[in-house]
GUDREN-215783 format. One record per residue: residue number from 1; x, y, z of N, C-alpha, C in turn. Coordinates in pm, 1 decimal. Layout:
+-----+----------+----------+----------+----------+----------+----------+----------+----------+----------+
: num :   n.east :  n.north :     n.up :  ca.east : ca.north :    ca.up :   c.east :  c.north :     c.up :
+-----+----------+----------+----------+----------+----------+----------+----------+----------+----------+
: NUM :        X :        Y :        Z :        X :        Y :        Z :        X :        Y :        Z :
...
+-----+----------+----------+----------+----------+----------+----------+----------+----------+----------+
! end
This chain:
+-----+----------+----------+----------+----------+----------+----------+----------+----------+----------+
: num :   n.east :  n.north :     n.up :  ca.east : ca.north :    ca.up :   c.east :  c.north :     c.up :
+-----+----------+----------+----------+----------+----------+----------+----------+----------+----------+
:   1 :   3737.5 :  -7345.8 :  -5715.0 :   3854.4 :  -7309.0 :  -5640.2 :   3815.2 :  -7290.0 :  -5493.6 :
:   2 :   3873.5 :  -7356.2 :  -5384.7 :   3863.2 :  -7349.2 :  -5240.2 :   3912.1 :  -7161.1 :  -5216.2 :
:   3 :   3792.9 :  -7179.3 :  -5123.5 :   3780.3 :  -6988.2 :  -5014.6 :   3922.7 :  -7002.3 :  -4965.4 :
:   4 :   4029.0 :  -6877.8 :  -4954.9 :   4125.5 :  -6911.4 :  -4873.8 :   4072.9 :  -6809.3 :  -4738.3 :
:   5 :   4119.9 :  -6860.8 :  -4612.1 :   4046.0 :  -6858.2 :  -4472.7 :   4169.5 :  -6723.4 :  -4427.6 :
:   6 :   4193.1 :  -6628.9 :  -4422.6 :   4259.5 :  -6526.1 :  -4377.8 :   4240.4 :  -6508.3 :  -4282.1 :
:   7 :   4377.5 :  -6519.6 :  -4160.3 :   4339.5 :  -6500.3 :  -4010.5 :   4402.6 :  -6378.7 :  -3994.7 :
:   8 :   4427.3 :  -6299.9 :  -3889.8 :   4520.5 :  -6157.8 :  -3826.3 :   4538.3 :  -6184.4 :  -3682.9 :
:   9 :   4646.1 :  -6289.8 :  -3674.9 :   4703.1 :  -6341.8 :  -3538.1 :   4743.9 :  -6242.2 :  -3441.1 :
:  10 :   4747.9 :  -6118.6 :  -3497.2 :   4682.8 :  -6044.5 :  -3378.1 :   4558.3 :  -6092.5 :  -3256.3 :
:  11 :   4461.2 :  -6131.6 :  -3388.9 :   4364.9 :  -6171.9 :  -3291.5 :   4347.4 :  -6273.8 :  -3230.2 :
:  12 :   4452.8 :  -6378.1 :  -3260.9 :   4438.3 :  -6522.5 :  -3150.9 :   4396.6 :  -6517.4 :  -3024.8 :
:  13 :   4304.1 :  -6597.6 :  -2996.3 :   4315.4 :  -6618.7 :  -2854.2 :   4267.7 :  -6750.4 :  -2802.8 :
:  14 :   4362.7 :  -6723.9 :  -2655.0 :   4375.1 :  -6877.5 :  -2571.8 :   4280.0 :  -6884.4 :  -2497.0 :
:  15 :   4223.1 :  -6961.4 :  -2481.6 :   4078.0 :  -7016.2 :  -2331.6 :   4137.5 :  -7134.1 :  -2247.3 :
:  16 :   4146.3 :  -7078.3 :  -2132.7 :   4156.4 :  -7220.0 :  -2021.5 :   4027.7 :  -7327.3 :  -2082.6 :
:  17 :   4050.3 :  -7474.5 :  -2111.7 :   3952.4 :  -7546.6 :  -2109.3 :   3876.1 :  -7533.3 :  -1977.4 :
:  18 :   3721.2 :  -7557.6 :  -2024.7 :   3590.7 :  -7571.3 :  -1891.3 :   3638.4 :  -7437.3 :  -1766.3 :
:  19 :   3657.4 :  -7374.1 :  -1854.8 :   3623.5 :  -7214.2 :  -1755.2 :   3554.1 :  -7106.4 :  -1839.9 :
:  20 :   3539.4 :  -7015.2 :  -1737.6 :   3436.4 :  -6875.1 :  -1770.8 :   3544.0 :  -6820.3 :  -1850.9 :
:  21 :   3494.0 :  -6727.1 :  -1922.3 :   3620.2 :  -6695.1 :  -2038.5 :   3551.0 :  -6543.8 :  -2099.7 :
:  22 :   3564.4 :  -6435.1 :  -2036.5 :   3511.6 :  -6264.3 :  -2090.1 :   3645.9 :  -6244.8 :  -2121.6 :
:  23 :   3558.5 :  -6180.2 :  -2254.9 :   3671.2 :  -6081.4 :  -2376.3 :   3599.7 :  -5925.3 :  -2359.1 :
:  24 :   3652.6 :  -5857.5 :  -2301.7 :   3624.0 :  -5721.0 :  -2330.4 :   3647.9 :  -5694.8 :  -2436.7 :
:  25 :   3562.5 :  -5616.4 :  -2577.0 :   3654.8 :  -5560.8 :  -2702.1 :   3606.6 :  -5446.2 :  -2749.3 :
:  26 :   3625.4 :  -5364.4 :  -2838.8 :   3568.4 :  -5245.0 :  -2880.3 :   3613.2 :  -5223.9 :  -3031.8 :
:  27 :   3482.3 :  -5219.7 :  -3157.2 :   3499.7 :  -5244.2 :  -3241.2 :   3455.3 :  -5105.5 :  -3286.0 :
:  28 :   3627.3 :  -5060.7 :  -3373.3 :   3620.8 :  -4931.4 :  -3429.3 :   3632.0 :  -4955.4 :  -3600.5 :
:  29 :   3619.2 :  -4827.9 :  -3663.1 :   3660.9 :  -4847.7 :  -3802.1 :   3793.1 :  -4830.4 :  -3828.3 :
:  30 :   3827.2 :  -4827.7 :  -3902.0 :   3978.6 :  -4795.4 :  -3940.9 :   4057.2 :  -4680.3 :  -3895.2 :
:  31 :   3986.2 :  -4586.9 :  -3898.4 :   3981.7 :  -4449.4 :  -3856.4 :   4027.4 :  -4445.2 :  -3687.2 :
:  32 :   3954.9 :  -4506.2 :  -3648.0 :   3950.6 :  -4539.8 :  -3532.3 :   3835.7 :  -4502.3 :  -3460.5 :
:  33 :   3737.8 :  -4421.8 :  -3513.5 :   3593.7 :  -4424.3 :  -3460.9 :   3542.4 :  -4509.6 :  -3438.7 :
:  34 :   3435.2 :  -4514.6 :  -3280.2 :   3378.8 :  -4626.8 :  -3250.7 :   3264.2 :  -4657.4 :  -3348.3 :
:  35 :   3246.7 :  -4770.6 :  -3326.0 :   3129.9 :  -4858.9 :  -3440.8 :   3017.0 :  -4835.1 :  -3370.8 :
:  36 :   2943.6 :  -4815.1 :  -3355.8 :   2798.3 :  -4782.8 :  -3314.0 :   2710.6 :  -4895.8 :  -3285.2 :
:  37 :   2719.3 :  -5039.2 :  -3179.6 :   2670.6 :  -5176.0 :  -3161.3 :   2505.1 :  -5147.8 :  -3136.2 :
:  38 :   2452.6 :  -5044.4 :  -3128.2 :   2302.5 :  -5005.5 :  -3078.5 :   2219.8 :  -5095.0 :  -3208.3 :
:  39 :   2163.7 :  -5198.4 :  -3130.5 :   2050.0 :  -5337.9 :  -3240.3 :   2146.9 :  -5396.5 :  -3311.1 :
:  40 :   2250.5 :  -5466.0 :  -3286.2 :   2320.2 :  -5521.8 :  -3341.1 :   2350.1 :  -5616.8 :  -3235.7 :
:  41 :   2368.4 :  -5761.4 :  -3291.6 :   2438.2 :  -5902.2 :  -3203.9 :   2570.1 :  -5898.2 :  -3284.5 :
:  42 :   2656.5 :  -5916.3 :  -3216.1 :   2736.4 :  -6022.5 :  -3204.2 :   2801.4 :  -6157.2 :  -3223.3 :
:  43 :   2846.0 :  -6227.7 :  -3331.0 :   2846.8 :  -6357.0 :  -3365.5 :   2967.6 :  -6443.6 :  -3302.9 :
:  44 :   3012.0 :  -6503.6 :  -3204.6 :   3129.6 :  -6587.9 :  -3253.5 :   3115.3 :  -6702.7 :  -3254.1 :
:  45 :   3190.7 :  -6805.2 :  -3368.7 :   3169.1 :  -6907.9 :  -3420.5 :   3270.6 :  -6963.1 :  -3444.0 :
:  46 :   3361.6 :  -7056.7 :  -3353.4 :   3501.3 :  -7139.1 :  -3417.1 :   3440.7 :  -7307.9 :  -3433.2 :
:  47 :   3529.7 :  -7324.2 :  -3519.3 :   3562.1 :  -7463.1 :  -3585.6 :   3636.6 :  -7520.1 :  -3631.9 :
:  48 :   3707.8 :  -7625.4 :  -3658.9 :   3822.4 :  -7689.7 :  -3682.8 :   3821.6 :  -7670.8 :  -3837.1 :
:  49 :   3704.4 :  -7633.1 :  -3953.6 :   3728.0 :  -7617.3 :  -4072.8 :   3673.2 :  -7510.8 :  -4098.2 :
:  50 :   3742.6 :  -7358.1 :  -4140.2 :   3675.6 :  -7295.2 :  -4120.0 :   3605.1 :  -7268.4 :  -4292.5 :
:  51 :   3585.3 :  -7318.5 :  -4354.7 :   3487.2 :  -7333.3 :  -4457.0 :   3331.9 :  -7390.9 :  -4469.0 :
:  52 :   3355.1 :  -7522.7 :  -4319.4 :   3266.0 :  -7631.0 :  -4298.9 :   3125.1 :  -7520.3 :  -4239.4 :
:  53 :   3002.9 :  -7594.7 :  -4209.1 :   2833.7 :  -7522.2 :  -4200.6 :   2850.0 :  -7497.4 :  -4049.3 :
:  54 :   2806.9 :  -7379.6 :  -4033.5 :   2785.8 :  -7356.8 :  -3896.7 :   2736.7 :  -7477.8 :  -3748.4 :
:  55 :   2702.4 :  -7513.7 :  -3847.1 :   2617.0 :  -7714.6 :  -3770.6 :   2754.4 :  -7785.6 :  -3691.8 :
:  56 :   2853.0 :  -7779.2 :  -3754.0 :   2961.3 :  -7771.1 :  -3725.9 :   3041.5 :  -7778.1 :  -3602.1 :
:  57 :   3024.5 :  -7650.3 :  -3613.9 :   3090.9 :  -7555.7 :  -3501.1 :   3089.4 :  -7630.3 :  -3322.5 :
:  58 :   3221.8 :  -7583.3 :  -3248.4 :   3226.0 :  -7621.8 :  -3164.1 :   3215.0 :  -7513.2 :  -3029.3 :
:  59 :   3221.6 :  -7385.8 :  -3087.6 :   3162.9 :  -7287.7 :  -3008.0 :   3068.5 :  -7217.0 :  -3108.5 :
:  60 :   2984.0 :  -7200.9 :  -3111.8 :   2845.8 :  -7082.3 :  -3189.5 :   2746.7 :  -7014.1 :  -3043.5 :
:  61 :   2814.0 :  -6891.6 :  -3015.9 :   2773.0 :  -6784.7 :  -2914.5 :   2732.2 :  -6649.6 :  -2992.7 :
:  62 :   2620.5 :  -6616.1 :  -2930.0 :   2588.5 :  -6486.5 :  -2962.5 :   2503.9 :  -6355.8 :  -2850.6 :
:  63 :   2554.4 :  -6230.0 :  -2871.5 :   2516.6 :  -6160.2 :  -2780.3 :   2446.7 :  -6010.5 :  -2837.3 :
:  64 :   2374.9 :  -5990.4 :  -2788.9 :   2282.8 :  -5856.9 :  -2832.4 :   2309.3 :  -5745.4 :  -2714.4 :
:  65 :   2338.8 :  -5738.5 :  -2585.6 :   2375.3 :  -5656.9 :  -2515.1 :   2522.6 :  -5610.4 :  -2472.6 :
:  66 :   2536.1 :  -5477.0 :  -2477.1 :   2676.1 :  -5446.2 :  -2519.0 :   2717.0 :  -5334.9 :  -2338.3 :
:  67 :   2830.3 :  -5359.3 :  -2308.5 :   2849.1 :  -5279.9 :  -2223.7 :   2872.7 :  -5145.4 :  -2258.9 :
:  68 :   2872.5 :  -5047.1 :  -2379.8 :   2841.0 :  -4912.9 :  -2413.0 :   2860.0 :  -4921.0 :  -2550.3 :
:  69 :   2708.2 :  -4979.7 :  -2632.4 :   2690.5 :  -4990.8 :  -2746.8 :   2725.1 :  -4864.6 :  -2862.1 :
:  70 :   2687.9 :  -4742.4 :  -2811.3 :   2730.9 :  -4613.0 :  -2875.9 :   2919.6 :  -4577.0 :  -2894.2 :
:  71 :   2930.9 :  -4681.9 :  -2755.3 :   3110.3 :  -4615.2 :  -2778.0 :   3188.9 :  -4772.6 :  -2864.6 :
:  72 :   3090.3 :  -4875.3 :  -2924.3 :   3169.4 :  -4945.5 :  -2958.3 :   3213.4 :  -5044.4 :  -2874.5 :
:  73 :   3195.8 :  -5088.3 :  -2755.3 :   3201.9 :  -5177.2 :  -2677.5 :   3121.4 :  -5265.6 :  -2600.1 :
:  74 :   3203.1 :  -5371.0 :  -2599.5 :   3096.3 :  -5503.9 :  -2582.3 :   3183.0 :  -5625.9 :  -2485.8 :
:  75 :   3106.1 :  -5744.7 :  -2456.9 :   3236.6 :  -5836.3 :  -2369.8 :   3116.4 :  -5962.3 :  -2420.3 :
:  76 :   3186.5 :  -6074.6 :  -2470.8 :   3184.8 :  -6198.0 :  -2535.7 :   3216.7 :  -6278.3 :  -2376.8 :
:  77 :   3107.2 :  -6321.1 :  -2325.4 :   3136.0 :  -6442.9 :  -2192.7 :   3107.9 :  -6573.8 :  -2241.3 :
:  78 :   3203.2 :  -6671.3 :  -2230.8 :   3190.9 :  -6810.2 :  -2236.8 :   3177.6 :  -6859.7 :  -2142.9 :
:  79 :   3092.7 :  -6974.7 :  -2112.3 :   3081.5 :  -7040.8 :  -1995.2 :   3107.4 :  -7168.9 :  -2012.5 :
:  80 :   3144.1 :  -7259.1 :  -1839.2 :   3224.3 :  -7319.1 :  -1839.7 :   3168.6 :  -7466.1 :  -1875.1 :
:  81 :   3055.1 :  -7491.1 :  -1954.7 :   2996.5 :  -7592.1 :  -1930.2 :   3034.1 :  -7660.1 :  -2118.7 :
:  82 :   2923.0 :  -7754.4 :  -2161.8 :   2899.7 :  -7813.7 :  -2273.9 :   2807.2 :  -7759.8 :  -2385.4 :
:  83 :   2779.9 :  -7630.7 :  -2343.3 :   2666.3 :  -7576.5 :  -2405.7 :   2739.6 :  -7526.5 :  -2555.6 :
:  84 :   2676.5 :  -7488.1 :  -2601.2 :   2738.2 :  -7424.6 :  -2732.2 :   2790.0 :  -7324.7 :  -2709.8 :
:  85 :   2771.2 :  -7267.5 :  -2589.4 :   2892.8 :  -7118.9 :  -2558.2 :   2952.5 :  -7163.8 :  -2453.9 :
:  86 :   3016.3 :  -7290.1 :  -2435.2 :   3063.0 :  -7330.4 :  -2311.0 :   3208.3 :  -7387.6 :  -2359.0 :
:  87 :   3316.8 :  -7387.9 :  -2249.7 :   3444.7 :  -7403.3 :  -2298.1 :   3469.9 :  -7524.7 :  -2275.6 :
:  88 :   3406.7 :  -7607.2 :  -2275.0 :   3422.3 :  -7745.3 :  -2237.9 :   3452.9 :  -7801.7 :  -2327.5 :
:  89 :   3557.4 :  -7848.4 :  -2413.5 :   3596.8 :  -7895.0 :  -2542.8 :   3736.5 :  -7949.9 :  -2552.7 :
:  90 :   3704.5 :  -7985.3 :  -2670.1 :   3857.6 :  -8038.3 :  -2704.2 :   3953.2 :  -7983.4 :  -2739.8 :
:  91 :   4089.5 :  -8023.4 :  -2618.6 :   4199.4 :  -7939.9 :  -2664.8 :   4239.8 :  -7897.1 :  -2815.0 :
:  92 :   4331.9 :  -7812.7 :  -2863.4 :   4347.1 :  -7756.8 :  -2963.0 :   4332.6 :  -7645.7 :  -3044.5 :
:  93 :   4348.8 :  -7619.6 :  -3162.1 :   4364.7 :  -7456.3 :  -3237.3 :   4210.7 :  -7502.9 :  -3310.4 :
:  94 :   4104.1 :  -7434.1 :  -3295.8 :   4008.8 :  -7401.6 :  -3407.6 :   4030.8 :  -7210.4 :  -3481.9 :
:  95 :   3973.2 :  -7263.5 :  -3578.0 :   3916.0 :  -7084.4 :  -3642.8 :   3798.9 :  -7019.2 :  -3580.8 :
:  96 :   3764.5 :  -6909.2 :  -3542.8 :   3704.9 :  -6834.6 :  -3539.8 :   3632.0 :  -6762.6 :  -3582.9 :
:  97 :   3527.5 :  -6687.0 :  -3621.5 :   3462.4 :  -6598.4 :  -3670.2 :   3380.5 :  -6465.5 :  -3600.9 :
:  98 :   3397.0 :  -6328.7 :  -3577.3 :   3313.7 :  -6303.7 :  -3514.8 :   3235.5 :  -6168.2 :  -3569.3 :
:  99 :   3114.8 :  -6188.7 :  -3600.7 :   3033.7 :  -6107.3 :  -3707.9 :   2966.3 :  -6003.0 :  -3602.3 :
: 100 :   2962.0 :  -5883.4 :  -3628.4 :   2852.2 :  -5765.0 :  -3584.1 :   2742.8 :  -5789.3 :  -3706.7 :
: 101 :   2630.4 :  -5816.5 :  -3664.3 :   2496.5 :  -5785.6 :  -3763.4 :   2396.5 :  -5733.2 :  -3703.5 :
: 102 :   2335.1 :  -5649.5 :  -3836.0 :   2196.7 :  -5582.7 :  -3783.1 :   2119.0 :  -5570.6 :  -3873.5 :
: 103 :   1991.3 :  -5631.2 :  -3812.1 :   1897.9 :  -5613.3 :  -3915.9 :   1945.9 :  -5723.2 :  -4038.3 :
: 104 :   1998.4 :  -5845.9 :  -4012.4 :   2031.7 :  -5931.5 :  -4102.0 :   2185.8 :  -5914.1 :  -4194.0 :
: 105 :   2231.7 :  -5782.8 :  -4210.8 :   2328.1 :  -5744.2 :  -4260.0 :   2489.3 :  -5777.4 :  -4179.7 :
: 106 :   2557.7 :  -5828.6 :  -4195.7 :   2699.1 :  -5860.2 :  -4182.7 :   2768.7 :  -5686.7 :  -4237.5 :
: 107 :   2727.0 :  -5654.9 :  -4090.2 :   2841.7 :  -5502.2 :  -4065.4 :   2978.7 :  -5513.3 :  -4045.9 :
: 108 :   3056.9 :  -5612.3 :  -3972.3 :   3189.0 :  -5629.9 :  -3948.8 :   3206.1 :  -5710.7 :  -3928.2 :
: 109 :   3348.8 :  -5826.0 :  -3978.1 :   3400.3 :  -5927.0 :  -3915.4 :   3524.2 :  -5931.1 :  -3875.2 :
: 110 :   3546.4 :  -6031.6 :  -3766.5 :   3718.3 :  -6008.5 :  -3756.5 :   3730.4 :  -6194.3 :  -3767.3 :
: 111 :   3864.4 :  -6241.3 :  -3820.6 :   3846.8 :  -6345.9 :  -3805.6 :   3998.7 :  -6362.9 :  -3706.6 :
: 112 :   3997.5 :  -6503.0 :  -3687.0 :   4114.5 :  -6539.7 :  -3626.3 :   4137.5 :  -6681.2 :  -3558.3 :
: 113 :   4231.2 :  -6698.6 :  -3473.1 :   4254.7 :  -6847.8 :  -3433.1 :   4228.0 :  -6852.2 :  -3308.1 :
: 114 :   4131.1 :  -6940.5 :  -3211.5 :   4141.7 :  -6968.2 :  -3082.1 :   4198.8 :  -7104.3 :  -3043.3 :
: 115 :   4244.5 :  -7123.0 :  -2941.8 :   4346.5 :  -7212.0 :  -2875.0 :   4274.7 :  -7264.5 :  -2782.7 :
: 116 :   4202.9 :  -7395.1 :  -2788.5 :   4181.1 :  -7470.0 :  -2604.8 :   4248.6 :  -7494.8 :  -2555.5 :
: 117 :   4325.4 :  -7421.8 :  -2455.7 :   4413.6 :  -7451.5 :  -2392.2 :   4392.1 :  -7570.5 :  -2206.3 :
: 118 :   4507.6 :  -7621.9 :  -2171.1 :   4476.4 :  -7687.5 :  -2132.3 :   4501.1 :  -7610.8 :  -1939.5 :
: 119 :   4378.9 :  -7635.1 :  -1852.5 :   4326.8 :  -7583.8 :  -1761.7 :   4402.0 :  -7605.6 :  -1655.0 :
: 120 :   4492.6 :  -7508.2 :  -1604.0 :   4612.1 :  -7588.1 :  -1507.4 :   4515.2 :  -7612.9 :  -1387.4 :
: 121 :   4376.5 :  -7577.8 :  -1284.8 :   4333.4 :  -7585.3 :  -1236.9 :   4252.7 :  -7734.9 :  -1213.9 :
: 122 :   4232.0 :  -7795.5 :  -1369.2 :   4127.5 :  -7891.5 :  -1369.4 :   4223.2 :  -7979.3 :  -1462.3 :
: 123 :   4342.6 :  -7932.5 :  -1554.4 :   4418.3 :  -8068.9 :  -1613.8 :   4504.4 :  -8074.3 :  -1555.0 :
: 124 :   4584.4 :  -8110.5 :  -1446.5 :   4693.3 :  -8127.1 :  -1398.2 :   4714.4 :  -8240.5 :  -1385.8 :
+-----+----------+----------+----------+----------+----------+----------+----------+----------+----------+
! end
């Protein structure tokens, strides 16, 4: 039986194609206490299937430094190039993934949909 892929379009988000692209975010528990990011990276990973191997993937970024790891906060920068954390891609909706791990363990994920959107600066 196929994984079914559960998004929370809350969390969509749009990227100008081939630009810099910071997400400020702050990852609490339910409760609403902050998550504690101290030795923990960061995963995000979209792709057009989100079942398919990370090999895949058309963004795979990851970050280990957090702008106040104790209070739960962190900022995800994309850059504007071809790199694997670069927004240079093809228009359209991929899936997302974005994992807190430490120490090998998958502490939190959020999943959701990102949008390449198209760059009024550079597609006009």
């Amino acid at each position: 039986m196929a994984k079914r892929y559960e998004v929370d379009s809350a969390l969509d988000l749009e990227i100008p194609r081939d630009s810099i692209f910071e997400l400020p975010m702050t990852w609490e528990y339910s409760d609403g206490t902050a998550f504690d990011l101290t030795g923990c990276t960061v995963y995000f990973v979209a792709m057009t299937d989100p079942e398919a191997a990370i090999a895949s993937a058309i963004i795979n970024h990851y970050w280990s430094s957090h702008t106040s790891a104790t209070d739960g906060e962190t900022t995800m920068t994309l850059t504007a190039d071809t790199t694997n954390s670069g927004t240079d891609k093809a228009l359209g909706t991929y899936y997302y993934n974005m994992k807190v791990v430490k120490s090998g363990v998958n502490l939190a994920t959020k999943l959701g949909r990102v949008t390449i959107a198209p760059n009024p600066c550079k597609d006009a």
